[in-house]
N, C-alpha and C positions, 0 to 999 in steps of 0.2 A: 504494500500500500504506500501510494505519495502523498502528500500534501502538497502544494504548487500553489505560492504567496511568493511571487517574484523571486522564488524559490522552492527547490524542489527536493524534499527531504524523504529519504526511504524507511520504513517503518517495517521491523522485522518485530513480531509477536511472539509474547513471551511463551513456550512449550507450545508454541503453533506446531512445529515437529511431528513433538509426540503423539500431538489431536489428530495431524494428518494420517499419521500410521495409523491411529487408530480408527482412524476415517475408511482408509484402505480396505480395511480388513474386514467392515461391516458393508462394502460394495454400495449398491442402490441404496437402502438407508444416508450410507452416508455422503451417497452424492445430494439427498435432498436436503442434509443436514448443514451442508456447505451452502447450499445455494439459499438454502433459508439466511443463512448468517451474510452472506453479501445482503441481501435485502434486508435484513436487520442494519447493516453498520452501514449503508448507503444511507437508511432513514435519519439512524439517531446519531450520526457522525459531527454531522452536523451544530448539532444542542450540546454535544459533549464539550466539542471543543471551543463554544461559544461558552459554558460553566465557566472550563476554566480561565478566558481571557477576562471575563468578567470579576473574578476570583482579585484579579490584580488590576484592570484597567478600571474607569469610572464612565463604562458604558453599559447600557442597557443593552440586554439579553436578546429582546426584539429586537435592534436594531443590525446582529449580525446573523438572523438565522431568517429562513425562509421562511414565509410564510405556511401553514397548512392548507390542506388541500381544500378543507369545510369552511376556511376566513373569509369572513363577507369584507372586511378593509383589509386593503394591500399595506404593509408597514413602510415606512420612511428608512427605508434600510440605510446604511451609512457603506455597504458594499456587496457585493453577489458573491455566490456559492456554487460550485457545482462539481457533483458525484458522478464520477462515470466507471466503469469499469468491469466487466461478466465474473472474475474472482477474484478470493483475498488480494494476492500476492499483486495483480493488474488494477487493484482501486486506487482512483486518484482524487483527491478533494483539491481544485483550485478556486482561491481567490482572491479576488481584484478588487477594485474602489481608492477613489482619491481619495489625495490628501482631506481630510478631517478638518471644521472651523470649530475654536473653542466652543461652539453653541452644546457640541453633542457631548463636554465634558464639563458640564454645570458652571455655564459663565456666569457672573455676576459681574454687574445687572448684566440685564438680557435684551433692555434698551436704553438709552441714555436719558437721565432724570433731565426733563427742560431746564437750561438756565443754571445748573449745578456743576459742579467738580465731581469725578468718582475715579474710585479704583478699579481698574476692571483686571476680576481672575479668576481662574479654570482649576479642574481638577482634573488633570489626564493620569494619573496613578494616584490610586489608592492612598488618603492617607496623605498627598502632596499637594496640597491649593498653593497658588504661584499665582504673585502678579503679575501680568502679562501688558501692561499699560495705564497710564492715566493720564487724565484729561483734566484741564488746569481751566476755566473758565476765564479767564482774563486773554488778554492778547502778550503773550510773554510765552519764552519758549516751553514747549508740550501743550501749547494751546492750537486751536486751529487753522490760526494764521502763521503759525511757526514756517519757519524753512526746512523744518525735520520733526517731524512730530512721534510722539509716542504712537501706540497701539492706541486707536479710539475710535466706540464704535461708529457706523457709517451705515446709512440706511440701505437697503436692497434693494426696496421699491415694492415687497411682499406684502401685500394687503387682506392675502385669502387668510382665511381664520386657522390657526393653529402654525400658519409661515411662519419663517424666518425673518424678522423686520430688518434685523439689522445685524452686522458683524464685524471686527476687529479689521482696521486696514490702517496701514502707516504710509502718513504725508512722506514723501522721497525731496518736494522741491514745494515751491509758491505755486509752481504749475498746479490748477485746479486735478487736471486729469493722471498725475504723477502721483499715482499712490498705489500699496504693493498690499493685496489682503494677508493675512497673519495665518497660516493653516499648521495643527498640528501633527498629526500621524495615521497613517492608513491601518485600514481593515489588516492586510495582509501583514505590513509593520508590527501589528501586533500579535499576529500570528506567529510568525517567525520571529520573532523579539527574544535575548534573552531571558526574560522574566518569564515567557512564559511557553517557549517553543520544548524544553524538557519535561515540563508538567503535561502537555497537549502530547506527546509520543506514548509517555506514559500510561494515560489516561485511553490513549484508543488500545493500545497493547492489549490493557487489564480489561477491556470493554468487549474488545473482539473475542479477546479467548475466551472469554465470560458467555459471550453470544453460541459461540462455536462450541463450547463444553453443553451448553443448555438444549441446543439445536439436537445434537446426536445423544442426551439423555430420551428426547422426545421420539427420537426414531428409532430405537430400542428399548422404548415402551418404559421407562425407567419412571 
């Protein structure tokens, strides 16, 4: 099995082996017990490995898993998934999605108070809030007339209910149209990430062979 996040990591399952020999030797049973388990960890591969990003990053759960098949609202995903592969050993999960804007990692505020100064910060790890900018209400540098401005937010133009109204972008010059948006980390970034790409290998290991041992209990009657 791969994972494929702008990178491609091979996942050997723990006493996968032994489950196969013992796969072998129960024939038909246990080819249905295999093919049961690819559609098992094609389903929940998905949720598993979104547990543990979530475990350490400060994103919602929904936002990196697909939707179900019965979901009457499509979710606001922050980036796509997809399972391909007919067995264990040829499953590949890849996924994609831009760079991330503090919104999806509990900015404060969320629009800019009229007329006021504020600080504005994110929590993209667990446990880490970070100022990421402020906004100075005067005409004096970090304000909006600066030649170089902090991180402050800046309208989108999103009017429909539940949009994004507005997001972190830094003035570069006086130039009105000279400014650079602020984005933090991708979908896949977090996938593959130190903190949490050893926990994610882990976790499918213990989950497949879990799947795989349950599968061929069921097809000898166990």
């Amino acid at each position: 099995m791969t994972i494929t996040a702008k990178a491609t990591i091979t996942m050997q399952v723990e006493n996968f082996q032994k489950l196969m020999d013992t796969v072998a030797q129960i024939d038909e049973q246990g080819r249905k017990a295999v093919k049961a388990t690819v559609r098992d960890v094609k389903a929940r591969a998905p949720s598993w490995i979104a547990q543990e990003v979530t475990s350490v990053y400060n994103i919602k759960k929904g936002e990196i898993t697909p939707s179900g098949k019965n979901s009457s609202k499509p979710k606001k995903m922050a980036g796509s998934v997809n399972v391909s592969g007919e067995t264990i050993e040829e499953l590949t999960i890849t996924y994609s999605g831009r760079m991330l804007t503090p919104v999806r990692f509990g900015m404060t505020p969320k629009t800019a108070p009229p007329g006021k100064s504020y600080t504005l910060r994110m929590q993209v790890v667990k446990g880490q809030k970070k100022v990421i900018g402020r906004y100075l209400n005067t005409r004096t540098p970090g304000g909006p007339y600066s030649e170089r401005s902090h991180n402050i937010l800046m309208g989108t133009g999103n009017t429909k209910a539940g949009g994004v109204s507005a997001i972190p972008f830094q003035r570069m010059s006086r130039t009105r149209t000279d400014i650079k948006k602020f984005t933090t980390i991708s979908v896949p970034s977090m996938i593959t990430s130190e903190r949490t790409n050893e926990k994610i290998m882990t976790r499918l290991q213990e989950e497949t062979a879990k799947r795989l041992q349950h599968n061929l209990d069921r097809a000898l009657g166990k």
